[in-house]
C-alpha positions in Angstrom: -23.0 -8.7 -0.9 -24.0 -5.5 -2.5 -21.0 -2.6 -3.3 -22.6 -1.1 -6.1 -25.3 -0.2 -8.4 -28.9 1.3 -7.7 -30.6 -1.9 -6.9 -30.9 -4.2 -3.8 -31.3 -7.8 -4.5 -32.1 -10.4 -2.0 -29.9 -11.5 0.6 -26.9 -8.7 -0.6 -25.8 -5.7 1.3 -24.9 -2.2 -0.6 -23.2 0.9 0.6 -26.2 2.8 0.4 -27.6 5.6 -1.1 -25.7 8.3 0.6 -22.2 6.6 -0.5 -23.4 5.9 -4.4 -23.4 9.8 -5.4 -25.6 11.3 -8.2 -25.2 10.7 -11.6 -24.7 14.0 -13.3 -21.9 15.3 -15.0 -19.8 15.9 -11.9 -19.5 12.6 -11.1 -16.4 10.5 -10.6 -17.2 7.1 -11.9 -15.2 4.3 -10.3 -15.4 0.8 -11.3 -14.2 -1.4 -9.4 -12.9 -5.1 -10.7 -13.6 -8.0 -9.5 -13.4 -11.7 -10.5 -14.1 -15.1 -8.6 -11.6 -15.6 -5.7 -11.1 -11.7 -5.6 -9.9 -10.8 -2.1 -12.6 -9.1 -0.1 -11.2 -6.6 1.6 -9.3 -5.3 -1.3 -13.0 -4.4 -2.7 -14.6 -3.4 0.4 -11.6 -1.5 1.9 -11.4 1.7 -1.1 -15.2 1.0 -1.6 -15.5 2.2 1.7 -13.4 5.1 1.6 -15.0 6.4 -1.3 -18.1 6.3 -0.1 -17.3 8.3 2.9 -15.3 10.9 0.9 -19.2 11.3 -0.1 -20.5 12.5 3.1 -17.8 15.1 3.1 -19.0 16.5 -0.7 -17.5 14.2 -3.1 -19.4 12.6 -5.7 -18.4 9.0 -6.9 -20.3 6.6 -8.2 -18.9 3.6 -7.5 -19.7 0.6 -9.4 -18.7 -3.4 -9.5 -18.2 -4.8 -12.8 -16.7 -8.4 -13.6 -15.3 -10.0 -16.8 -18.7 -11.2 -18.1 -21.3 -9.6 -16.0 -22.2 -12.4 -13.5 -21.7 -12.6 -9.9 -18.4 -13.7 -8.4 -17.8 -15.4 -4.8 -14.8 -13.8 -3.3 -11.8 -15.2 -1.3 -13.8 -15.9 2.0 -16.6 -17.6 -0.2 -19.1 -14.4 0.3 -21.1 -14.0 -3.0 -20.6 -10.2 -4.5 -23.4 -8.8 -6.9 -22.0 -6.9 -9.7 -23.6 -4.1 -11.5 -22.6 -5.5 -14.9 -20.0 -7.0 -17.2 -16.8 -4.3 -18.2 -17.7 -4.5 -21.7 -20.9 -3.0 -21.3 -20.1 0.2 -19.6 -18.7 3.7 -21.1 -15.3 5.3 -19.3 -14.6 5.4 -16.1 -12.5 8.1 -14.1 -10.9 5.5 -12.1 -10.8 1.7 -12.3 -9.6 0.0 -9.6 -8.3 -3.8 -9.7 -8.8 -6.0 -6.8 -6.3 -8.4 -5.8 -6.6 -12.3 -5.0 -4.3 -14.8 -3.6 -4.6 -17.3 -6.5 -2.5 -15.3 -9.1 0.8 -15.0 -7.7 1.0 -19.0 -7.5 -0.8 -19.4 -11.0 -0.7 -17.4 -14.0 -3.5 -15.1 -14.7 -6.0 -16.3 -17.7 -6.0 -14.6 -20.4 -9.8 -13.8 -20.5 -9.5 -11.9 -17.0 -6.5 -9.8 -18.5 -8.3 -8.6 -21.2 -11.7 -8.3 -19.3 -9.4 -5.6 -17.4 -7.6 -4.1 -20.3 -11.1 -3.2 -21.7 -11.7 -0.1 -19.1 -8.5 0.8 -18.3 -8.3 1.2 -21.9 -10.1 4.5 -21.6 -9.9 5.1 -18.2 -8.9 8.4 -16.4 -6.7 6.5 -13.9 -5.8 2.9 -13.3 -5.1 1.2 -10.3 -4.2 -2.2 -8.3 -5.0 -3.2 -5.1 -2.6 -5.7 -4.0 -2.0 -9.2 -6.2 -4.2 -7.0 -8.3 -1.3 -6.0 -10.0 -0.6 -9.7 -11.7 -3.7 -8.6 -13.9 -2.6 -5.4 -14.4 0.9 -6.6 -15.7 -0.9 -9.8 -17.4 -3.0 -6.8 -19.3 0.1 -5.2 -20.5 -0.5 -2.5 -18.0 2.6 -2.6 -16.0 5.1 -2.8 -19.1 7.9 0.3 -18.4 6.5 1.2 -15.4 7.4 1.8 -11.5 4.6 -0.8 -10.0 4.5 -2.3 -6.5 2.1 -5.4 -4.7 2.3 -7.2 -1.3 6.0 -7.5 -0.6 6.0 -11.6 -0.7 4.9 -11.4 -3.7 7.1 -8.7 -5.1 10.2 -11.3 -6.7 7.1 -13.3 -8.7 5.7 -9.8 -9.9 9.0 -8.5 -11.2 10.1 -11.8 -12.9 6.6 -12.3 -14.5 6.8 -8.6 -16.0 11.1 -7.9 -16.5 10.5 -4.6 -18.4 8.6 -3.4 -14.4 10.9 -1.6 -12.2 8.7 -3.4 -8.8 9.5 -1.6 -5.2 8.6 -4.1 -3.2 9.1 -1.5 0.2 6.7 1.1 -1.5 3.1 1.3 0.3 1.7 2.4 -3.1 3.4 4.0 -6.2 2.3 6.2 -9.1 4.1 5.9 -12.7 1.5 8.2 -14.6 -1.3 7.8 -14.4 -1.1 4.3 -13.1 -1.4 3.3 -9.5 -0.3 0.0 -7.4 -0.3 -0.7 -3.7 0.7 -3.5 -1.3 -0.8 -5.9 0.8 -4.6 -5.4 1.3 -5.1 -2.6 3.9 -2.3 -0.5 1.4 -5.7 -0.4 -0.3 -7.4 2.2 1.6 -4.4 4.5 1.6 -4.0 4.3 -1.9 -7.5 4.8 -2.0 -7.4 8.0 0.4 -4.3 9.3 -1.8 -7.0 9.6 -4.6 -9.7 11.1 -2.9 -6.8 13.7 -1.7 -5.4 14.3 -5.2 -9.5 15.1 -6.1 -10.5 17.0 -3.4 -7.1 18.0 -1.7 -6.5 16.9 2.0 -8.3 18.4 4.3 -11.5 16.8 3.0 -9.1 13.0 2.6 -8.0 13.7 6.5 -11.9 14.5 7.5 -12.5 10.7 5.6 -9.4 9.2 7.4 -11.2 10.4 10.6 -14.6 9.2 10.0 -13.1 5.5 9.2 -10.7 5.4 12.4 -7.5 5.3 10.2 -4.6 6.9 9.7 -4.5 9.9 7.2 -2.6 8.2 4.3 1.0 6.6 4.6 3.3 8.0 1.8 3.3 6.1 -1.0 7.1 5.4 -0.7 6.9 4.1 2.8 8.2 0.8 3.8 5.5 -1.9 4.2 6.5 -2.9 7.5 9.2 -1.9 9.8 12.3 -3.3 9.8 12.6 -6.4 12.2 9.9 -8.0 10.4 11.4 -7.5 7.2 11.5 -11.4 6.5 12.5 -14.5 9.3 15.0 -13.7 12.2 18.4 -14.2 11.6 19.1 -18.3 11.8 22.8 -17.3 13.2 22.6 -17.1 16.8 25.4 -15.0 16.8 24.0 -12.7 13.8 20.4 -12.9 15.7 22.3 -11.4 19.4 23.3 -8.4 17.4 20.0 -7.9 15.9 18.2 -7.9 19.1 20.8 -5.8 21.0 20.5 -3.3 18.2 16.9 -3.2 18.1 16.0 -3.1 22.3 18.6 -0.2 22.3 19.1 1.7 19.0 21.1 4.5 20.6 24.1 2.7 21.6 27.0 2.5 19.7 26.5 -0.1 17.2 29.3 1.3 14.2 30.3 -2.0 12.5 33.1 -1.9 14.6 31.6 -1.9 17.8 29.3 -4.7 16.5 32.3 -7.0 15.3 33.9 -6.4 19.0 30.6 -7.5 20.6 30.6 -10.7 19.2 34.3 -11.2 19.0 34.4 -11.4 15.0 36.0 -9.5 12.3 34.2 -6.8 10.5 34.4 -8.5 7.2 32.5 -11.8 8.7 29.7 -9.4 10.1 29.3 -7.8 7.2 29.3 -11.1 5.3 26.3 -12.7 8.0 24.1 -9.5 7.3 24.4 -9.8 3.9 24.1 -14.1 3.8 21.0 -13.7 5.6 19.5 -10.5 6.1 20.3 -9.4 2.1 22.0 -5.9 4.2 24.4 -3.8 6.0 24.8 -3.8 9.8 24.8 0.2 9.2 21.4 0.0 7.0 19.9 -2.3 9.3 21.1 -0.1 12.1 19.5 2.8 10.0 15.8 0.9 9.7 15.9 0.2 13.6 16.2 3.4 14.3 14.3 5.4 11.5 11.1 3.1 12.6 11.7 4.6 16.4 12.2 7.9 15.3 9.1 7.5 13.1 7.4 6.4 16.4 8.3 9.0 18.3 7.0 11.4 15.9 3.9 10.2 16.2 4.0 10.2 20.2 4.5 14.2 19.3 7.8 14.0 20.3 9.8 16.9 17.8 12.0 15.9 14.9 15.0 17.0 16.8 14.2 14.9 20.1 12.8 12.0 18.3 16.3 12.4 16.2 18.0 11.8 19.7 16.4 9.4 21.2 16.4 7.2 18.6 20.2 7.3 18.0 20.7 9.3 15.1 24.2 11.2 15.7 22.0 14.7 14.6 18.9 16.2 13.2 20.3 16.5 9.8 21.7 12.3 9.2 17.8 11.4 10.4 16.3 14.6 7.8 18.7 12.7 5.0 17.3 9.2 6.3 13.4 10.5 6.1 13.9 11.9 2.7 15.4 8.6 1.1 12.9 6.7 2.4 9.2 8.6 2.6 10.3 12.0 -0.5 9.3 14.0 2.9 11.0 15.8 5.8 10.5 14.3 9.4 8.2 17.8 10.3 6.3 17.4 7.0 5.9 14.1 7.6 4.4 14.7 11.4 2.3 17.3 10.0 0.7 14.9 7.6 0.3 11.7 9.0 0.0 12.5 12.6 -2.9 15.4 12.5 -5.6 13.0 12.1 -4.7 10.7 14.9 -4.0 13.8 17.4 -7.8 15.5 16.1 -9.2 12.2 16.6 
């Protein structure tokens, strides 16, 4: 398999010639790094995107380069032809490091962490994809800084680098000039949040269109909504409140009214949520309904109806909710991330 470079060999596949851009002085060179047991889609996913923001008048170059030059085998065994070693190219204006599964479980070798401290080195921008950000920490990358990777992997992130402030909720987060994302489809959103912050975002929505995705989460978005946020409840009394709140999130479910239902004391409610679900009832509460009322704004519903319906007790308490959560108002968020599904 192919990404990069201006050369087919046998029995690869390559963007193409449309996607690689010309080299001239207004191209954006992008390396991409990648290693043996790299995860596929984490390379293939922002290739993509970039290549697309091409068609629309960008101009990146995108090229794969691995710690010694040769070609790697990725996570699904599918060999990827690189375009040379890291050492041998000059700067780049963004290098981006693919993730793999194989590094939250083992440490990373110290030969791949400073194959990727070579570019980032002089790099415009750096960024992870993913487990990509064990390299990045194992490179010194991460010290001091906000960072963020898939969210079961977020505890062994922040204990292998202690001076990282990780947010394992975030879709992707920017400290600097340094980028992380999550799991591996947080990939092409981070990747769609640089072609924006290059080209602005009508030319990122008209990409986000083309690929039959969503125009970009926010970065600070959670990673997945909130009854998946780890196993159900093993309480079956703590697991009958979580499903009555979440097939009806605009009853009345004050911790009071929760206790009653179950025929406990407040105190031993709030104890089981926070025993098992590391929560509040009122945050979980909050979650349940902030992901319908996020729903509903995509449905077109408006901020003050979706605020209703999904049991917010006004306009303003969901406004507060949206702002903690995603930096954005419910209408600005509407505007932004449900355009490019409506136009598409």
């Amino acid at each position: 398999m192919r990404l990069g470079g201006d050369q087919v060999r046998p029995l690869t596949a390559r963007i193409g010639p449309e996607g690689i851009g010309l080299v001239n002085g207004n191209s954006h060179r992008v390396a991409i790094f990648v290693y043996d047991g790299v995860t596929l889609l984490d390379v293939a996913g922002p290739a993509e995107v970039f290549k697309e923001a091409n068609r629309f008048g960008a101009d990146y170059r995108i090229l794969l380069l691995s710690p010694t030059g040769a070609d790697v085998t990725s996570n699904l065994g599918v060999r990827i032809a690189v375009d040379g070693a890291v050492s041998a190219q000059p700067a780049f204006g963004t290098v981006l490091v693919a993730g793999s599964d194989r590094y939250p479980r083992t440490s990373v070798p110290a030969d791949l962490a400073d194959a990727a401290r070579t570019p980032a080195a002089v790099a415009g921008r750096v960024a992870s994809i993913c487990t990509g950000a064990f390299v990045l920490a194992a490179a010194g990358l991460l010290d001091g800084k906000r960072a963020t990777t898939h969210w079961r992997a977020a505890h062994e992130l922040a204990a292998r680098c202690p001076t990282c402030r990780v947010e394992p909720d975030a879709i992707y987060v920017r400290d600097g000039t340094t980028y992380t994302s999550a799991g591996v489809t947080a990939g092409i959103d981070l990747a769609l949040a640089l072609v924006e912050e290059d080209h602005g975002p009508d030319l990122a929505r008209g990409v986000a269109r083309a690929l039959v995705v969503y125009m970009q989460r926010a970065g600070g978005q959670s990673q997945f909504s909130a009854p998946l946020q780890g196993p159900p409840p093993r309480s079956p009394a703590l697991r009958t409140v979580t499903d009555l709140v979440t097939a009806n999130p605009r009853g009345d479910h004050s911790l009071g009214a929760l206790a009653k239902h179950l025929n406990v004391s407040t105190r031993q409610l709030t104890r089981l949520f926070h025993d098992e679900l590391s929560t509040t009832p009122a945050r979980y509460v909050e979650n349940i309904r902030f992901d319908m009322a996020r729903a509903l704004l995509d449905q077109g519903h408006t901020a003050t109806r979706a605020a209703t319906l999904a049991g917010f007790p006004s306009y303003e308490s969901m406004r507060r909710v949206f702002a903690r959560k995603l930096s954005i108002s419910p209408a600005a968020y509407q505007r932004r991330f449900s355009t490019a599904r409506r136009a598409g």
